[in-house]
N, C-alpha and C positions, 0 to 999 in steps of 0.2 A: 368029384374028388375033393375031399377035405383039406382044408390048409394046412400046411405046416405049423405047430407051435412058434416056432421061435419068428416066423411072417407075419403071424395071427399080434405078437409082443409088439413088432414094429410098425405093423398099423393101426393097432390101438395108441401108441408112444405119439405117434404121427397124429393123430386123430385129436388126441385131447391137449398137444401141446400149444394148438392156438385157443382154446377155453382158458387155459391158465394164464395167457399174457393178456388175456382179454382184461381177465377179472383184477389183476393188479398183481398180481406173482411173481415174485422174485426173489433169490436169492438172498440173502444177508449181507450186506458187504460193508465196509467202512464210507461213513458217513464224508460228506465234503463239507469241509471245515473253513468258516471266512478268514480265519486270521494262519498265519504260516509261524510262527512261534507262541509260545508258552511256558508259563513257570506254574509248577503245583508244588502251592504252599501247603506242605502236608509234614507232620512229621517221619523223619527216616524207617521207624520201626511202623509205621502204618501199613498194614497189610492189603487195606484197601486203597492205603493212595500207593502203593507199588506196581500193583497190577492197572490202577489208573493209566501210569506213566507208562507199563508197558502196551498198553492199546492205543495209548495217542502215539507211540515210536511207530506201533504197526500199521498205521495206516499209511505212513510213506508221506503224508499231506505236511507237519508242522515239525518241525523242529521244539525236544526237549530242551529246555536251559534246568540245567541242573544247580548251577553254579548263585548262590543268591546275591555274587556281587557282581552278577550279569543280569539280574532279577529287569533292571531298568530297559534292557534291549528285548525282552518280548511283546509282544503285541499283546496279551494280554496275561493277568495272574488268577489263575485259579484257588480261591482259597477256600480249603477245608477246615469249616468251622465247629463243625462235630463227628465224629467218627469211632461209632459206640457199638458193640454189638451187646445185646441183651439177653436175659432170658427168666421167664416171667411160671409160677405153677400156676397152672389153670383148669386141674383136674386133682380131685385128690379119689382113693379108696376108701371104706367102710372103715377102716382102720388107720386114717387119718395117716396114710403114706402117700407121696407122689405116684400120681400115675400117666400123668400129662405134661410137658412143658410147651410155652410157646417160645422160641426162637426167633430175636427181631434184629436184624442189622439196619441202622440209623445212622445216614448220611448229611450234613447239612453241609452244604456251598453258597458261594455265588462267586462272582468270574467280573474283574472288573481290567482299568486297564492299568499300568505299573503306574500313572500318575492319579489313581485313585477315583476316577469314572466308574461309576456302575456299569456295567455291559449287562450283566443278568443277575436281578436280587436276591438275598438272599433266600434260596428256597430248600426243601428238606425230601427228600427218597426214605420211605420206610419199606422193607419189604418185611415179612412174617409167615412161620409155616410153624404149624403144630406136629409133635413131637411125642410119642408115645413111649413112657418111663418104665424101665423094670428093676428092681433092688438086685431081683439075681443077674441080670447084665446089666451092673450099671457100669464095666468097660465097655462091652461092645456098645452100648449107646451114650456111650461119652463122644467113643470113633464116630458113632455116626452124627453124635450133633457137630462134630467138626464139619465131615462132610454137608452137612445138612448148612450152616454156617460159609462155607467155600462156595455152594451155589449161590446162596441168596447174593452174597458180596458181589460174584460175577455179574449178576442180573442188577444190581445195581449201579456197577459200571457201566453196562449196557446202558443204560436209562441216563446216564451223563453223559455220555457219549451222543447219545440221540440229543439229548440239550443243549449241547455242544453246538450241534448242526444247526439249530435253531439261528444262533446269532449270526448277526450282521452287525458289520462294523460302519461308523459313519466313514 
């Protein structure tokens, strides 16, 4: 007698869920952070250091100090020393129009403490994705290098956030 489908689903589920924690598989989750407050020196209209501050709120671990004449009571300051997004042609047509752009959001920090310790030097996040131009939509791919633009910046929160976890406080 044949197995049922949905039996056949939960013992294969069953089956390959100890391969996957063998190998190192896991979920996503927020990083564990050495220090328990924080200040990012970013400017107010930065779109990347907003969305920064909203991931270091959600992980529940640090406390934001918003306030920069509290700057002195965080364990350490993050400060945003470049915070660029770019965009570069790198393809053109027969008839000397765009037909390519590349799209680079460029991060530079480094993280010390408020009485001016280095914790982590100044280092730089570049991410970049190529972009395919057209004069007859050049709205619709305006919208999309926006989009296009909103991922990379996530992804390079991601990766300060992973940086983050890095340190260790003496």
């Amino acid at each position: 007698m044949p197995m049922p489908p949905a039996r056949r689903a939960l013992l294969a589920t069953l089956l390959t869920a100890p391969w996957l924690a063998a190998c190192g598989f896991r979920l996503r989750r927020a990083p564990d952070l050495a220090f328990r407050s924080i200040y990012v020196d970013m400017p107010a209209a930065s779109a990347l250091g907003a969305e920064l501050k909203r991931q270091l709120a959600a992980t529940g671990q640090v406390q934001l100090i918003t306030d920069p004449a509290r700057r002195a009571q965080a364990d350490v300051v993050l400060h945003g020393v470049q915070d660029a997004r770019e965009r570069a042609v790198v393809g053109l047509n027969a008839a000397g129009q765009v037909r390519e752009f590349q799209l680079r959001v460029r991060f530079r920090f480094r993280l010390s403490t408020p009485a001016g310790q280095e914790v982590l030097p100044e280092d730089e996040i570049l991410r970049q994705i190529d972009q395919s131009y057209s004069e007859s939509a050049a709205l619709s791919k305006e919208a999309e290098a926006q989009m296009l633009y909103q991922s990379l910046q996530s992804d390079v929160v991601q990766q300060v956030m992973q940086r983050l976890a890095t340190v260790r406080l003496p």
